[in-house]
C-alpha positions in Angstrom: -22.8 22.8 -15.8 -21.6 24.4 -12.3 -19.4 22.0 -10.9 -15.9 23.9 -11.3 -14.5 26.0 -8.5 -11.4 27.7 -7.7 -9.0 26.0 -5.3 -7.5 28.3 -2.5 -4.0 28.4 -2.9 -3.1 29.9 0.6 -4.6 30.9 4.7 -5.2 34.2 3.6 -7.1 33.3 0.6 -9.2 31.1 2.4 -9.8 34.1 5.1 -10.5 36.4 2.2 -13.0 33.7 0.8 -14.9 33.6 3.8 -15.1 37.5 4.5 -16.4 37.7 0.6 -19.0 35.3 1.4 -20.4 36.1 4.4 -20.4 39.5 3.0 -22.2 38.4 0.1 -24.8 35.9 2.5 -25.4 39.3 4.6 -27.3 41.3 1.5 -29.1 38.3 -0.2 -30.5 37.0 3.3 -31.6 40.9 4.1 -32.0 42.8 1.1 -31.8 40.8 -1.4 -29.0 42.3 -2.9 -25.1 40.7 -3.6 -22.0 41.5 -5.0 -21.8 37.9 -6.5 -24.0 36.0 -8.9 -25.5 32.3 -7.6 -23.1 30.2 -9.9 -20.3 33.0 -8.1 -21.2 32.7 -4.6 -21.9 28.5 -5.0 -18.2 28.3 -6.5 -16.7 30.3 -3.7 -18.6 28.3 -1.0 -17.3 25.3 -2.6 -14.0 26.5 -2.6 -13.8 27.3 1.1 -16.0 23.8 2.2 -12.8 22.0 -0.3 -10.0 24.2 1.4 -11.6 22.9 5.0 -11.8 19.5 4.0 -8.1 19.6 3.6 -7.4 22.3 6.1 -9.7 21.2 9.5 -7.7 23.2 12.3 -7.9 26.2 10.3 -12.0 26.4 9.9 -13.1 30.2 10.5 -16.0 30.4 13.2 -17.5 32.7 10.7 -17.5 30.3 7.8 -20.5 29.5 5.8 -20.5 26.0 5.5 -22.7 23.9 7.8 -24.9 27.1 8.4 -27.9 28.0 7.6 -28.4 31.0 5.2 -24.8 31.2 5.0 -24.7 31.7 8.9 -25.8 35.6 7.8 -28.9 36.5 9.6 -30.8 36.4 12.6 -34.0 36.7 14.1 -35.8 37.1 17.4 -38.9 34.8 17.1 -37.7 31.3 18.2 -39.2 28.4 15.1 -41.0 25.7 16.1 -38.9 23.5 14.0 -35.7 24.7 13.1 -35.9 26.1 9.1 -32.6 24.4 7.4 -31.4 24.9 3.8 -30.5 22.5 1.7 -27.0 21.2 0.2 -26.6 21.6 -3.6 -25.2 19.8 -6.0 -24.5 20.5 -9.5 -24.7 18.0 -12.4 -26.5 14.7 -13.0 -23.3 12.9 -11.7 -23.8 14.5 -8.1 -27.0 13.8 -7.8 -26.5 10.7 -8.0 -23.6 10.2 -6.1 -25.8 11.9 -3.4 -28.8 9.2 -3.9 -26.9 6.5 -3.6 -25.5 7.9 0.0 -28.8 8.5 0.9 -29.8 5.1 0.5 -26.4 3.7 1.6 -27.8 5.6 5.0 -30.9 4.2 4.8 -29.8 0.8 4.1 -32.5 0.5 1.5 -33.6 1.8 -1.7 -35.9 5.1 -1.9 -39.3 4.6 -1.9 -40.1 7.5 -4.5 -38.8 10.8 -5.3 -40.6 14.4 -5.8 -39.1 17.3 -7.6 -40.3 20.6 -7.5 -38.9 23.8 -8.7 -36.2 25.8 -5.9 -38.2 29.4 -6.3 -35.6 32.2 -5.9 -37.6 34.2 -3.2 -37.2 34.1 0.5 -38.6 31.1 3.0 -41.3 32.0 6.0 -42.9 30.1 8.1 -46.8 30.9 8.2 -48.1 29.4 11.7 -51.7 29.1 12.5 -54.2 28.8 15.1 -57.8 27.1 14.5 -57.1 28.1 11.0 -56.6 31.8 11.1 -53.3 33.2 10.3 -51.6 34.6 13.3 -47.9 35.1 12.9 -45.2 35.2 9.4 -41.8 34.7 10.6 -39.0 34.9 7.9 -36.4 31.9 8.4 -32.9 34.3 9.9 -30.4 31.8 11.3 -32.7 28.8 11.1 -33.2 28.5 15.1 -35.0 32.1 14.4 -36.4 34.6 12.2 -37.8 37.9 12.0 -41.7 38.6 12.5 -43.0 40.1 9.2 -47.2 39.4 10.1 -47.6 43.1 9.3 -46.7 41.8 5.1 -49.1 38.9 5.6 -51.8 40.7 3.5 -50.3 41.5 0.4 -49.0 37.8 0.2 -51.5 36.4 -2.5 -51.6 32.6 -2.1 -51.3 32.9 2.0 -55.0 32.6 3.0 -55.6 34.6 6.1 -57.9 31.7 6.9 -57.7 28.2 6.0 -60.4 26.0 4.9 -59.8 23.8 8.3 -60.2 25.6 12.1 -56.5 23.9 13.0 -53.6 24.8 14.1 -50.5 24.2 11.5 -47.4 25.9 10.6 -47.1 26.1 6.6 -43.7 26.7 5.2 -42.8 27.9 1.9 -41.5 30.4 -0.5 -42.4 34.3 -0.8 -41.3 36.1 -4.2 -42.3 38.7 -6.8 -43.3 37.2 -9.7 -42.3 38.7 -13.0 -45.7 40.9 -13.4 -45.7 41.6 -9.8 -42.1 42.4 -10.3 -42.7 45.0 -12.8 -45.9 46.7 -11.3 -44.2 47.5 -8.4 -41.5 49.2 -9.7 -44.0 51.0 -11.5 -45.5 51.8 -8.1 -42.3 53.1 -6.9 -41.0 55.2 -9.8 -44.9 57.1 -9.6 -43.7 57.6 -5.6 -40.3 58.9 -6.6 -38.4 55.6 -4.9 -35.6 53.6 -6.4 -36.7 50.7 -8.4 -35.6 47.1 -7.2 -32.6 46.3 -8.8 -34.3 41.8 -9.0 -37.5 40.1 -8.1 -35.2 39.0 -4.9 -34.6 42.2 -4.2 -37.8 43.9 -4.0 -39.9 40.7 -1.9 -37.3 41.0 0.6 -37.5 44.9 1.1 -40.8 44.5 0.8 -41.6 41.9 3.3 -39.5 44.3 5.9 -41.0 47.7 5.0 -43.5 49.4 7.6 -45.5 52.5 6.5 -45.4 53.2 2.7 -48.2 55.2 1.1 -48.3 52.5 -1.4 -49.1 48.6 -1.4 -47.2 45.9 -3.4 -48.5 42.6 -3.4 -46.1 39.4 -3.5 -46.8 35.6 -3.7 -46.3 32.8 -1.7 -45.8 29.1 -2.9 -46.3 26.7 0.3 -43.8 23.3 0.3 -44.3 22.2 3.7 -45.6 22.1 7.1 -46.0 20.8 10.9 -49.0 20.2 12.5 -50.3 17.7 9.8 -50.4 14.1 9.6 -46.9 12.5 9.9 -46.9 10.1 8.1 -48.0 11.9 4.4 -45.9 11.7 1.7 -44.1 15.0 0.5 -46.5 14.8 -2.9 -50.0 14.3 -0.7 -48.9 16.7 2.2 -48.8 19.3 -0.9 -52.2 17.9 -2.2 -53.1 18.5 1.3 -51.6 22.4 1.6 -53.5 23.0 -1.4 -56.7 21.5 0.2 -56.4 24.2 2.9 -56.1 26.5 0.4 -52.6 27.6 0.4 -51.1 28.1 -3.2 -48.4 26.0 -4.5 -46.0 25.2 -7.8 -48.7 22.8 -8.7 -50.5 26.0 -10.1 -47.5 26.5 -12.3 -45.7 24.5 -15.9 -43.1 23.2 -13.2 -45.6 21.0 -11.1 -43.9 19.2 -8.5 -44.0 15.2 -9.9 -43.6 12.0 -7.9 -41.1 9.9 -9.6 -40.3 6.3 -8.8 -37.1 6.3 -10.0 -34.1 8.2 -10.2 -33.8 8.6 -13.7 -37.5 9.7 -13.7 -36.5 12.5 -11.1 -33.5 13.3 -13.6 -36.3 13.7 -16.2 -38.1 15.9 -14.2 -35.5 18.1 -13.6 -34.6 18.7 -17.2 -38.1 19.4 -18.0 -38.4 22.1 -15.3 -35.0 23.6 -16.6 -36.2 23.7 -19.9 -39.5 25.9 -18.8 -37.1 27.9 -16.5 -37.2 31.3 -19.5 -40.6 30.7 -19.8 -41.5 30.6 -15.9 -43.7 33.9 -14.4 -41.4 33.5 -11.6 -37.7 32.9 -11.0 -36.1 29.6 -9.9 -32.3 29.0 -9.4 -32.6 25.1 -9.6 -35.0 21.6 -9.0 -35.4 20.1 -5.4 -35.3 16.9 -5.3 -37.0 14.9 -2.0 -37.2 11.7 -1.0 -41.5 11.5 -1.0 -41.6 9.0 1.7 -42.4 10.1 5.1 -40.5 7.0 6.8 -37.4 7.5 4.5 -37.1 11.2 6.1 -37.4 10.2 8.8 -35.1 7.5 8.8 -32.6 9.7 7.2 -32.7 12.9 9.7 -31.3 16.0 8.9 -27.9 17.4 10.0 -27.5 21.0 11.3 -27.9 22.5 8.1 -30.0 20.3 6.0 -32.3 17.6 5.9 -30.2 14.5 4.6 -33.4 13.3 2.1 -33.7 16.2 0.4 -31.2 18.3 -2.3 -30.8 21.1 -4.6 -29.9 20.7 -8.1 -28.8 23.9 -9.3 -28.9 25.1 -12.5 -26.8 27.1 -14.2 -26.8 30.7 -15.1 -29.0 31.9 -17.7 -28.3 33.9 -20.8 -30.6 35.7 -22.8 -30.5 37.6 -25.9 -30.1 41.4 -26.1 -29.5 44.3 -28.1 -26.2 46.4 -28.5 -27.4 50.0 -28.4 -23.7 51.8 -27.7 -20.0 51.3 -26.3 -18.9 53.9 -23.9 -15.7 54.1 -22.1 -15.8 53.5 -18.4 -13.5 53.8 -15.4 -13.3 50.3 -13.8 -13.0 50.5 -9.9 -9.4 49.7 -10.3 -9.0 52.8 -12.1 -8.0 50.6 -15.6 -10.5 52.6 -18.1 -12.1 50.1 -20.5 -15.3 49.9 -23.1 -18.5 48.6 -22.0 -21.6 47.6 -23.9 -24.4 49.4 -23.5 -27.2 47.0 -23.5 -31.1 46.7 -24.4 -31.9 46.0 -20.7 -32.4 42.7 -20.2 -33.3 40.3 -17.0 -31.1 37.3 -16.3 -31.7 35.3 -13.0 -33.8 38.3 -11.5 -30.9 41.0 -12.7 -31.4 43.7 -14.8 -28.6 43.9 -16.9 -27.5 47.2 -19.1 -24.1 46.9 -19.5 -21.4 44.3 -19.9 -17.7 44.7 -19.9 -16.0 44.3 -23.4 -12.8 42.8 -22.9 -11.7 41.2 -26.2 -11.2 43.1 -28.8 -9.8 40.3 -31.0 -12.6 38.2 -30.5 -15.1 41.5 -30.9 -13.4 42.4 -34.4 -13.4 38.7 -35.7 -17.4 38.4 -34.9 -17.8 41.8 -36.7 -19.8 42.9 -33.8 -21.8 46.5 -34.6 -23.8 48.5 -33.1 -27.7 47.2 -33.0 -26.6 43.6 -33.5 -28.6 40.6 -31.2 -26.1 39.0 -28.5 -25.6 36.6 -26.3 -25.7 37.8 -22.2 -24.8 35.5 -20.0 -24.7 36.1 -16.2 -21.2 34.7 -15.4 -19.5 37.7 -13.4 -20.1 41.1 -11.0 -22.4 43.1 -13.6 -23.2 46.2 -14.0 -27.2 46.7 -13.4 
């Protein structure tokens, strides 16, 4: 479960907090990579949001909270509709906490609920015109992103032309997916280049690169869009994106569902989590939407986020591995320390090698030895 963060004990803290994050916002919104893991960077976000609740002269312009992407990126093609993110919360207790304020707004009960999987790739805006594709815009600051049109054709799933001559914006997710992942560092070890360090890594250098001798193909997953009827429900506007022939996660184990309770959505959710390992593509947690076109509306969004629609997030994964070696290594304090050298394995789109061995006691009651299986969980700053 994610829901424990830090308190910030002082001012400087707090500005420390901040720089670290919007550090850490900078190279996931760009490159894709950050200093921090998801649990990491979601703890130290809630930190700073809990210090400003409890500290509101002293909010940093620079904060993250209440911006999109972290407040990280920009862009120079205006959006039609502003792209927000979406809040998070962490365990079956906030989610409901955060349904019942949603229909406390709404002075009513939900009509229905749809959960889908949160892919972990990057969100573009696809905008057409009498059904041909003319313009891929990543989503920047949320008021503006970047034009990437010149990627459109190695996005599988992204139909150049739709089955309808109409104008529409789709929305959705662009990622590598596991296969894709590993063919293209293929690709870029035959051309001599660095491989990506995560599937996050690579779409988003990808989607930016101009000019390499060498194609690698991505794949898009389409939640959303403007231009349609308003008044579809989120489950038959996605019918409807498939209709056009825009892929989706209805292709995939971790269908989106309409559920008419909350309890059903809960269900949902632990059923995607459970197919998360076995997914061809990553997800960092299960969005969960009111389906209803008129409670959207009725709810509105805030500057950030729409208020009808949430993130659970999941927590990190672990996966099991292989000791090969221990080696001594000079941490970047100086402090020299073993590490575990590690069967590479890939947890939360991170090749990991190596992993800091920092109990001894706990190492020589286990009777740990070289070549034994173990447990690698994602919880820190890794080594990849």
């Amino acid at each position: 479960m994610i829901d424990a963060f830090a308190p910030l004990p002082s001012s400087s803290a707090y500005a420390d907090a901040v720089a670290a994050a919007v550090q850490a916002a900078a190279a996931y919104y760009t490159d894709g990579a950050t200093p921090l893991g998801d649990d990491e960077y979601d703890a130290l976000v809630r930190s700073i949001a809990a210090w400003e609740e409890t500290h509101p002269d002293e909010v940093l312009p620079d904060s993250p909270t209440g911006k999109v992407a972290g407040g990280a990126v920009q862009g120079d093609v205006p959006h039609s509709v502003p792209m927000l993110s979406l809040d998070n919360v962490f365990s079956a207790e906030e989610l409901a906490s955060w349904a019942a304020g949603l229909e406390r707004r709404l002075g009513r009960p939900v009509t229905a609920w749809c959960v889908e999987p949160k892919l972990d790739g990057l969100a573009v805006a696809a905008r057409y015109r009498a059904g041909r594709l003319e313009r891929l815009i990543t989503r920047g600051d949320g008021l503006a992103g970047e034009d990437i049109s010149h990627a459109a054709d190695a996005v599988l799933g992204l139909p150049a032309a739709l089955t309808e001559p109409i104008d529409v914006e789709l929305r959705g997710e662009v990622l590598l997916t596991q296969d894709q992942f590993d063919h293209a560092n293929r690709i870029r070890a035959d051309h001599g280049a660095t491989p990506f360090a995560n599937p996050r890594n690579g779409a988003a250098g990808t989607l930016r690169a101009k000019d390499r001798p060498y194609r690698i193909e991505l794949t898009f997953f389409g939640y959303g869009a403007f231009g349609l009827d308003n008044d579809l429900t989120h489950s038959t506007l996605l019918e409807r994106l498939a209709a056009l022939g825009a892929n989706t996660a209805a292709t995939t184990a971790a269908a989106p569902a309409r559920c008419s309770t909350l309890e059903e959505a809960q269900q949902r959710i632990d059923e995607i989590a459970a197919l998360r390992a076995a997914l061809p593509f990553g997800i960092d947690g299960v969005v969960v939407k009111a389906d209803s076109a008129a409670d959207q509306r009725d709810a509105g969004s805030g500057s950030r986020a729409p208020r009808w629609a949430v993130a659970r997030k999941l927590a990190a994964e672990h996966k099991v591995s292989r000791l090969l070696d221990v080696e001594w290594n000079v941490g970047r304090t100086g402090i020299i320390a073993p590490r575990a050298v590690l069967e590479p394995v890939v947890i939360d789109g991170v090749t990991v090698t190596f992993a800091t061995l920092h109990n001894p006691g706990d190492i020589e009651r286990r009777g740990l030895m070289i070549g034994d299986a173990v447990y690698v969980l994602r919880a820190g700053v890794i080594s990849a």
